[in-house]
N, C-alpha and C positions, 0 to 999 in steps of 0.2 A: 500123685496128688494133683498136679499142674494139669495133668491128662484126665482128671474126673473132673478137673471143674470146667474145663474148656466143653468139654462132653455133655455137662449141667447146663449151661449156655446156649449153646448151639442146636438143643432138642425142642422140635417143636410137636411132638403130640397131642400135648396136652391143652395147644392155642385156641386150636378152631372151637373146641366144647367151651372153655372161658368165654371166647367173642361170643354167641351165643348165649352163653347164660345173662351176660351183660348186656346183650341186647333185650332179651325178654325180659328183665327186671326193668330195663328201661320204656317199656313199650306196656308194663304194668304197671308203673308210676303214673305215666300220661294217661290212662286208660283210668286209673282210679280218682286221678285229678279231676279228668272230663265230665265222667259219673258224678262227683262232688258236688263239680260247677252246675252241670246243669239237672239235676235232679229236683229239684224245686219246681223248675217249667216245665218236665215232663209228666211229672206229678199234677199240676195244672194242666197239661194237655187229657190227662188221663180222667180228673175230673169230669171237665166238661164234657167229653165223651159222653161217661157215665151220667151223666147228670141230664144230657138230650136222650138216651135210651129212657131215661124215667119220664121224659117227657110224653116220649112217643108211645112206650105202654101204658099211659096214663090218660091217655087221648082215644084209644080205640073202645 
């Protein structure tokens, strides 16, 4: 028993795919925050775009 748990301990296979999944949840947390925060003024940059393309077809 002493011998399986020291062997449960000491194995690391399973580490590197953990670090990784832990990072990409982290890196998809920041990622949905950013979208959050700024999607209001991209949404505003995306307007006025649109909004000088009506100009400009509106003009010719």
């Amino acid at each position: 028993m002493k011998n399986m748990l020291a062997r449960f301990l000491t194995e690391e296979s399973g580490q590197g795919m953990t670090e990784y999944a832990l990072i990409l949840a982290l890196v998809s947390i920041v990622a949905i925050g950013a979208l959050i925060g700024l999607g209001g003024k991209v949404k505003d940059i995306f307007k006025g775009i649109t909004d000088k393309m009506g100009e400009v077809g509106e003009g010719s």
